[in-house]
C-alpha positions as CSV (number, residue, x, y, z in Angstrom):
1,X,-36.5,-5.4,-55.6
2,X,-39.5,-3.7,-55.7
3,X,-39.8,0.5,-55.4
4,X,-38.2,1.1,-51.7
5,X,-37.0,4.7,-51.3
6,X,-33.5,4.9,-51.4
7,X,-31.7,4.5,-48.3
8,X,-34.3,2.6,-47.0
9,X,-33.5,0.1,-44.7
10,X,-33.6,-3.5,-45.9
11,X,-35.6,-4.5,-42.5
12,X,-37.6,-1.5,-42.7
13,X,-40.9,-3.2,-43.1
14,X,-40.2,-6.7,-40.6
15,X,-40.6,-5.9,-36.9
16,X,-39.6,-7.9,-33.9
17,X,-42.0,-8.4,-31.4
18,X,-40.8,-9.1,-27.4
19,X,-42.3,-10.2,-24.3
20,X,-45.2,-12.2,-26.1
21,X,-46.8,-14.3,-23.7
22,X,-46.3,-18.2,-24.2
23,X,-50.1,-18.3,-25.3
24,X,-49.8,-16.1,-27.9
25,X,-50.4,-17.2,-31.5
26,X,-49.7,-16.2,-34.9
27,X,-53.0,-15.4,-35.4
28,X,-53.9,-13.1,-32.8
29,X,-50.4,-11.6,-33.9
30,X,-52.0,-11.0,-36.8
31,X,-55.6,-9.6,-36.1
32,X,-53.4,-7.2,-33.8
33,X,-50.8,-5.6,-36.1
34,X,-53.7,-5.6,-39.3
35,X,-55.5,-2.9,-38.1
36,X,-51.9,-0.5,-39.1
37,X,-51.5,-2.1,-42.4
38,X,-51.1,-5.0,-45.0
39,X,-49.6,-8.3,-43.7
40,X,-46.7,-10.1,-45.5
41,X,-46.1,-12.6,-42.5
42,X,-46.5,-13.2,-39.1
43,X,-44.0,-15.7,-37.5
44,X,-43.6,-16.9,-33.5
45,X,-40.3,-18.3,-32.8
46,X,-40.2,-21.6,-31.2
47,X,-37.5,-23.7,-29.4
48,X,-36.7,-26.1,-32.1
49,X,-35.9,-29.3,-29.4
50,X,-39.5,-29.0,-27.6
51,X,-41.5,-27.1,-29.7
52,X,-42.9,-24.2,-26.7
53,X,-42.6,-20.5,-28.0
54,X,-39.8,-18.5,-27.1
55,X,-41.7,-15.5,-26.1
56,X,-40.8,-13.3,-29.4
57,X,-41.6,-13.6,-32.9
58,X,-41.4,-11.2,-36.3
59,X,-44.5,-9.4,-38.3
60,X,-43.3,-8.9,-41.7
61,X,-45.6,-5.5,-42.9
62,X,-45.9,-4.7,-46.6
63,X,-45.0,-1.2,-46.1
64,X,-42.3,1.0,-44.0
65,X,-45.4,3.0,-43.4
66,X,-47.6,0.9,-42.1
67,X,-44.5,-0.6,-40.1
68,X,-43.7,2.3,-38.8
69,X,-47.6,3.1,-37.5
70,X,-47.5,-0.1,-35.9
71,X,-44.5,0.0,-34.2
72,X,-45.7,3.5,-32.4
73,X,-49.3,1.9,-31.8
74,X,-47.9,-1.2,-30.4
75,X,-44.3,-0.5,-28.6
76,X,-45.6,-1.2,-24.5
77,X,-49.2,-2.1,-25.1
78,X,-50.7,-5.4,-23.6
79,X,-51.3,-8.3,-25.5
80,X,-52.7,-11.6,-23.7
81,X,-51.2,-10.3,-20.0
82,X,-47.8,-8.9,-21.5
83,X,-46.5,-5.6,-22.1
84,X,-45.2,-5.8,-26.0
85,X,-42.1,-4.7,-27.4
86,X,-42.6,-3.9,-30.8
87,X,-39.6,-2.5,-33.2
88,X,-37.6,-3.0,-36.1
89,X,-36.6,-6.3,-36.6
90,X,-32.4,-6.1,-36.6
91,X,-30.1,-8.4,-39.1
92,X,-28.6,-10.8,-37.3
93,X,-24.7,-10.1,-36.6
94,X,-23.6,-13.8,-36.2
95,X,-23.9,-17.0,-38.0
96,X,-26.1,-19.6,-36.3
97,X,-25.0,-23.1,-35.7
């Protein structure tokens, strides 16, 4: 699976991203977190019945590194009127259905 350091976490490199502002899009998402590192994947969550965004979303970086430059840049700054919450994205603990 590619050369992570052992003991590495397996989310290490996707981060969750709170209090976006219903505005905010994937792309300005992206533009933001770019300028810490490579870009795997940028994705804003949306209700799946109407379609509006949630207010949170993931940014999938290519490197623990640049996730973790990010995530020290980013955690409480503004972004389109909202304070961000930026930090490791966690597995989830239950099964959806």
């Amino acid at each position: 699976m590619g050369n992570k350091n052992p003991g590495e976490s397996f989310m290490a490199n996707k981060l969750y991203v709170g209090n976006l502002s219903y505005n905010t899009e994937s792309d300005s998402l992206h533009q933001l977190f770019s300028q810490y590192g490579e870009i795997v994947s940028v994705n804003v969550i949306t209700d799946r019945d109407t379609g509006r965004p949630r207010g949170f979303g993931f940014v999938e970086m290519a490197s623990a590194d640049a996730a973790r430059a990010a995530i020290s840049a980013l955690d409480g700054t503004e972004l389109d009127g909202r304070k961000l919450r930026v930090n490791e994205a966690q597995e989830r603990s239950r099964p959806r259905f």
